[in-house]
C-alpha positions in Angstrom: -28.4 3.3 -11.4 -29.0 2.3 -8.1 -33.3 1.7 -8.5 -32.5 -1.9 -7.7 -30.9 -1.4 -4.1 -34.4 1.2 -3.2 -36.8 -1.6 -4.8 -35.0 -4.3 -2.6 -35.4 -2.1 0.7 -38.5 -0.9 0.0 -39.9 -4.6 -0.6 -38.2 -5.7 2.6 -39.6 -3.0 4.8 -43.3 -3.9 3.3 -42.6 -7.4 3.7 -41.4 -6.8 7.6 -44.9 -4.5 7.7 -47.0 -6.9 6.6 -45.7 -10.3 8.1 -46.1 -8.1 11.6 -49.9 -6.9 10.6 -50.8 -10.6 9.4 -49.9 -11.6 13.2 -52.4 -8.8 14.7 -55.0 -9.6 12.4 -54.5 -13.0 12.7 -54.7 -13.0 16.9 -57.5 -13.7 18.6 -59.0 -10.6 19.7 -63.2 -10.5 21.5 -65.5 -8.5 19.4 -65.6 -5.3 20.5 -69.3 -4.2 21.4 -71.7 -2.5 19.5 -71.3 1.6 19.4 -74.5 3.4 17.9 -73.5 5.3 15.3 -74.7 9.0 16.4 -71.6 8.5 18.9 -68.2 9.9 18.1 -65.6 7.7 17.2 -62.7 6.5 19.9 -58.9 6.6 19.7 -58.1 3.6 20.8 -56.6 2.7 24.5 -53.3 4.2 24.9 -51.8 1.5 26.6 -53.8 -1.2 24.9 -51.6 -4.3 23.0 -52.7 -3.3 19.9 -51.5 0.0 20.6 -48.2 -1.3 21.7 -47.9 -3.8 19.6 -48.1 -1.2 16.7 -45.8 1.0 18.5 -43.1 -1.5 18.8 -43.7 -1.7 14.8 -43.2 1.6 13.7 -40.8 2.3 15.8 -38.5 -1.1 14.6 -39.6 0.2 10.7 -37.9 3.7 11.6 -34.6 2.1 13.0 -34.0 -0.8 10.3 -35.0 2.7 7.5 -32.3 4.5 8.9 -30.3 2.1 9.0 -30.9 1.3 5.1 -31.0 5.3 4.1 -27.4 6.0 5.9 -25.9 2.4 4.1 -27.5 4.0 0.3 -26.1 7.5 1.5 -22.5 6.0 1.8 -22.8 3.9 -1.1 -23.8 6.9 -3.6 -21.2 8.8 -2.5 -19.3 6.6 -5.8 -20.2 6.8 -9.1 -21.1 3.8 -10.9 -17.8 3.1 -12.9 -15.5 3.7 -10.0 -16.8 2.1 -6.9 -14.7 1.2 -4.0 -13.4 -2.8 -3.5 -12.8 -5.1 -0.5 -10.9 -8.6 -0.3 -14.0 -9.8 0.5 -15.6 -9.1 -2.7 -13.9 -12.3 -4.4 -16.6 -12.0 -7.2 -15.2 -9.1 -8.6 -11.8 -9.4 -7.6 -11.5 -13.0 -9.3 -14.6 -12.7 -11.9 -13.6 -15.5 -14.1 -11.6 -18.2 -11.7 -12.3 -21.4 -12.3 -13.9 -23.4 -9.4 -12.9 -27.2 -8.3 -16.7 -29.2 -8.5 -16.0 -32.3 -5.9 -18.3 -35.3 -5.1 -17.7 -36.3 -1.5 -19.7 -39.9 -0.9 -20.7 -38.6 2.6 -18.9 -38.3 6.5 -18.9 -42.5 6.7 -16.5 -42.8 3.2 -13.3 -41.2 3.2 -13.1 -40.6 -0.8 -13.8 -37.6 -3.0 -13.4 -37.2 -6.6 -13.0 -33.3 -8.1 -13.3 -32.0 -11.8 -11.2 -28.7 -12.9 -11.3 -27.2 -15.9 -8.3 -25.3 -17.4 -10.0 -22.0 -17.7 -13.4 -20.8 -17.2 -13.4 -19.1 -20.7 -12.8 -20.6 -23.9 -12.6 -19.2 -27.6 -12.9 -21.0 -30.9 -9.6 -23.0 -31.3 -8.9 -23.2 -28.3 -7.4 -26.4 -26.6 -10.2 -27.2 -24.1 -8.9 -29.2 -20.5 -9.9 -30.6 -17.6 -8.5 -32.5 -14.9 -10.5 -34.8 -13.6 -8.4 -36.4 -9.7 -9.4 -38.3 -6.3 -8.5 -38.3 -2.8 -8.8 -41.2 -0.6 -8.7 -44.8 -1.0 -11.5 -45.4 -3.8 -10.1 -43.7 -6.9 -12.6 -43.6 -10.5 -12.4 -46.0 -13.6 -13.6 -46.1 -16.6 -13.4 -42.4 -17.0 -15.5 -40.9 -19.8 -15.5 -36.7 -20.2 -17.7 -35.1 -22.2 -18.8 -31.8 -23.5 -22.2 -31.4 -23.1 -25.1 -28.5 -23.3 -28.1 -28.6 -21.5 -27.2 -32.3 -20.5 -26.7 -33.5 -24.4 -23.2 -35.1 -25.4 -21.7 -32.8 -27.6 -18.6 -34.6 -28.1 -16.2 -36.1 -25.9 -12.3 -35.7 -24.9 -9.3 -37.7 -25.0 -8.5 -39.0 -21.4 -5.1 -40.0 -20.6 -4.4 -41.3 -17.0 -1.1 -40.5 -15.0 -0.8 -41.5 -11.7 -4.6 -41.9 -10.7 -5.0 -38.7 -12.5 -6.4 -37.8 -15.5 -6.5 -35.0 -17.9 -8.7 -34.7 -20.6 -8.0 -32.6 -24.0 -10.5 -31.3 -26.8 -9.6 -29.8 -29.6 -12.0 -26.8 -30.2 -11.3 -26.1 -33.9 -13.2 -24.3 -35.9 -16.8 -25.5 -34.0 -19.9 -23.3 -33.8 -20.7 -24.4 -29.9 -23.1 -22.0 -27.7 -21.5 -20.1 -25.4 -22.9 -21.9 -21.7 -21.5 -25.6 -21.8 -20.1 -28.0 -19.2 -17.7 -30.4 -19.0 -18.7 -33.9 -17.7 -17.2 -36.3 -16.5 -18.8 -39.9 -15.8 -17.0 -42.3 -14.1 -17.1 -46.0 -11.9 -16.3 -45.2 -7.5 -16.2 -48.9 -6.7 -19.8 -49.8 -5.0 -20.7 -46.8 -5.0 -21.4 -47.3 -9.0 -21.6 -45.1 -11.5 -21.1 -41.5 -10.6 -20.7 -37.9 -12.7 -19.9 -34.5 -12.3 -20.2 -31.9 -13.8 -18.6 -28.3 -14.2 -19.3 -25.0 -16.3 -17.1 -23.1 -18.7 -18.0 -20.6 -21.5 -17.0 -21.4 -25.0 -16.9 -17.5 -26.7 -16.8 -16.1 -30.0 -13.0 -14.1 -30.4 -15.1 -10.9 -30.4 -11.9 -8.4 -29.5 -9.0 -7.8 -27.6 -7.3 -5.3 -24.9 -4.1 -5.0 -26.5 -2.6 -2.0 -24.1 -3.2 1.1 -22.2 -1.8 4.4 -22.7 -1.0 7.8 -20.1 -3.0 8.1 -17.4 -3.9 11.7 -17.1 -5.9 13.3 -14.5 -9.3 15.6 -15.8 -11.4 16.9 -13.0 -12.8 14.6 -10.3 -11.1 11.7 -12.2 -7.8 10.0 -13.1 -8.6 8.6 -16.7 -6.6 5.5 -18.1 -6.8 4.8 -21.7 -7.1 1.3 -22.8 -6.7 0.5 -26.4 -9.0 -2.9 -27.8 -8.9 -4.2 -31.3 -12.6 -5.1 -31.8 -13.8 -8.0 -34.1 -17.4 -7.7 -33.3 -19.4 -4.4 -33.2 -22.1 -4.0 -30.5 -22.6 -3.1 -27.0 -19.1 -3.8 -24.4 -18.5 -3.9 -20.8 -15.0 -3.1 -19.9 -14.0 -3.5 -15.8 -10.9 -4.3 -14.3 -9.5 -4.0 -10.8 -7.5 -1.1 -9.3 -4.6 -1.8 -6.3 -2.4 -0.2 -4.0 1.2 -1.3 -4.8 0.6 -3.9 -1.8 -2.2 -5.3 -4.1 -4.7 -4.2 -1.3 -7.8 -3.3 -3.5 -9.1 0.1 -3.8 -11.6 0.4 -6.9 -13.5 -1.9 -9.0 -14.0 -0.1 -12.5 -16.2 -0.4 -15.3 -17.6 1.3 -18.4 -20.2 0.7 -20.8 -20.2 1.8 -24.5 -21.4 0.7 -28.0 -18.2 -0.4 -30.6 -17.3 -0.7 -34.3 -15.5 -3.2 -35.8 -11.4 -2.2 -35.9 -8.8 -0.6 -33.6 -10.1 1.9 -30.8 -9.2 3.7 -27.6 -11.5 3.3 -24.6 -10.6 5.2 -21.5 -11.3 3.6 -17.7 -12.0 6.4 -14.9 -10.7 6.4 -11.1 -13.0 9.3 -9.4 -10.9 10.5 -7.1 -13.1 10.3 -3.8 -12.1 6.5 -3.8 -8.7 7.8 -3.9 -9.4 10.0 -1.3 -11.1 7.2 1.1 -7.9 5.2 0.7 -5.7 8.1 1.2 -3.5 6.7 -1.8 -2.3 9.0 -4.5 -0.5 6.6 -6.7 1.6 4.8 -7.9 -0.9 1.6 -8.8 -1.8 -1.6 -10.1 -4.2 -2.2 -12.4 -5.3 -5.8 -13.0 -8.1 -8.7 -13.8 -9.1 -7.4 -16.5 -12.5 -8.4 -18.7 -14.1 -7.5 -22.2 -17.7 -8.4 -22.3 -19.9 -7.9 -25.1 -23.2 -7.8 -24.3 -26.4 -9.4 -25.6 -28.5 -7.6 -28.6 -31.4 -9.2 -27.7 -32.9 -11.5 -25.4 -31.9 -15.4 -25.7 -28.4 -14.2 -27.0 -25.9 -15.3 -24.2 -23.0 -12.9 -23.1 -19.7 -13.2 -24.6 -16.2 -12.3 -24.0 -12.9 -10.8 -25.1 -9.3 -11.4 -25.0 -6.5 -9.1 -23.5 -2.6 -9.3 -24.0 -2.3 -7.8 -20.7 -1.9 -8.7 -17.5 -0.9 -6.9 -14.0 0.2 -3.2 -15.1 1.7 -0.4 -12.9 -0.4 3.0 -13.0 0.8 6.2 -13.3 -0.3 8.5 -9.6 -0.7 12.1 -8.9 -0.8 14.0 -5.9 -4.5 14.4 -4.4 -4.5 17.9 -4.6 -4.5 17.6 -8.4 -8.1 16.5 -9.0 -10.8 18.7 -8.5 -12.8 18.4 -5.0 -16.6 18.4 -6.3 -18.6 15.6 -4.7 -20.0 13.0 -7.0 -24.1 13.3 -6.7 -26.6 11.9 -9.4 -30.2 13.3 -9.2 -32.1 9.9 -9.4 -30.0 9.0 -6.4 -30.5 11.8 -4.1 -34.0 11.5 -5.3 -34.0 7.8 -3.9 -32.4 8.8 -1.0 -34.8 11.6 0.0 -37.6 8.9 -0.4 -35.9 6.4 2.1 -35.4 9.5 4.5 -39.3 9.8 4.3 -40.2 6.3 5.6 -38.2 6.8 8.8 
């Protein structure tokens, strides 16, 4: 679950091993003379810079590996599906927000020009837009937006201007487009000539929908929320969404994984109650950004995404006391860990 966080550390620590060794090797040390071989070998000079020097190694490698081993300790004290979430973490707090593209001409010219798309993720007859503005006194003509993939026109939108501004529309229909596109837009800055920018969006088969969620009970270590989907496509789904405080201060970032059938179906999300217990919060909360992914078969087919009808939605609490106390712990982790403990 966690192989990829021991893989990185372990690479780093070998990488910080070696880079160190290739200096000593690399130094320029006399040759040592001769010894005849019917004499024992010698430990080398206890106070010798190589000695030191390999010293001050091992003894960095033991402080930046326990360092690393008490950072994986802390982090498996989650489980996978219920892991806890800071403001910082804007990735998962905001997973599909669209993000302004601008073209600034450099620190001499006081002009900019900045593409935004309507959404980041589209589905087949869908009303595609982007608004495509300026600041400063150079503004664009001869605006031309296009769809494009992999830098080929696809087809382009209807561009109305409005104040210096101006918003482009696509009708969607009933095309067969992949699901990684961008939206272009190619446009005269004056002398500066002819300029383009470019921003992503996904363009998604309508493969389900979260439709609504249903009592949150607690069972065991975990408070369990039920979340009903209508499912179009059948395959392999990713279902997250973000818990918060009734300040909308995070708390968890959830998640589960499961294989689908085509029709109506209950899917329940799972709050392990040691991130409850960390924030000291037993409830009432909000539950919000939520995403349906459905998940590639194979290699070369691109992820794609669901729908959901709702939004921000208030969650049932229950006292702490309710949910049984046993600590989360997965084998393969504290099997990782022990390994990490070894290296110090």
């Amino acid at each position: 679950m966690r192989a990829w966080l021991v893989g990185i550390i372990v690479i780093s620590v070998l990488g910080f091993a070696l880079s160190n060794v290739s200096v000593i090797e690399s130094s320029t040390v006399p040759p040592a003379p001769a010894v005849p071989s019917n004499l024992p070998a010698q430990a080398p000079v206890k106070n010798s810079p190589q000695a030191i020097q390999t010293q001050i190694i091992e003894k960095e490698m033991g402080e930046q590996m326990a360092i690393l081993a008490t950072h994986y300790e802390q982090n498996i004290r989650f489980p996978h599906y219920s892991l806890p979430i800071h403001e910082g973490q804007t990735d998962l707090l905001n997973p599909l927000t669209v993000l302004p593209v601008s073209l600034n001409l450099g620190e001499d010219v006081d002009s900019s020009a900045q593409l935004v798309p309507g959404r980041f993720i589209y589905k087949r007859g869908d009303m595609i837009t982007a608004t495509l503005s300026s600041s400063g006194p150079i503004k664009p003509t001869k605006v031309r937006i296009e769809l494009v993939e992999n830098n080929k026109t696809l087809t382009t939108f209807s561009v109305k201007e409005k104040q210096g501004v101006f918003e482009a529309t696509l009708d969607s229909k009933d095309n067969d487009w992949p699901v990684d596109l961008h939206i272009k837009a190619n446009f005269n800055f004056s002398e500066h000539g002819r300029l383009a920018i470019l921003s992503p969006i996904k363009f998604s088969p309508d493969n389900g929908t979260i439709s609504s969620i249903g009592e949150p009970y607690v069972e065991g270590v975990n408070l369990n929320i039920p979340v009903n989907l209508s499912i179009k496509e059948p395959g392999r789904y990713r279902l997250s969404a973000n818990l918060f405080s009734q300040a909308k201060t995070p708390i968890a970032h959830l998640n589960a994984k499961q294989n689908l059938v085509k029709g109506k179906t209950s899917w329940a999300l799972q709050v392990h109650s040691e991130v409850l217990r960390a924030s000291n919060n037993p409830g009432p909360y909000l539950l919000d950004t939520w995403v349906l992914t459905k998940l590639p078969e194979r290699p070369g087919i691109r992820t794609s995404y669901g729908d959901s009808l709702i939004g921000e939605t208030e969650i049932q609490g229950f006292p702490l006391s309710q949910y049984d106390t046993t600590p989360w712990s997965d084998p393969q982790d504290q099997a990782r860990l022990e390994f990490l403990k070894k290296l110090q």
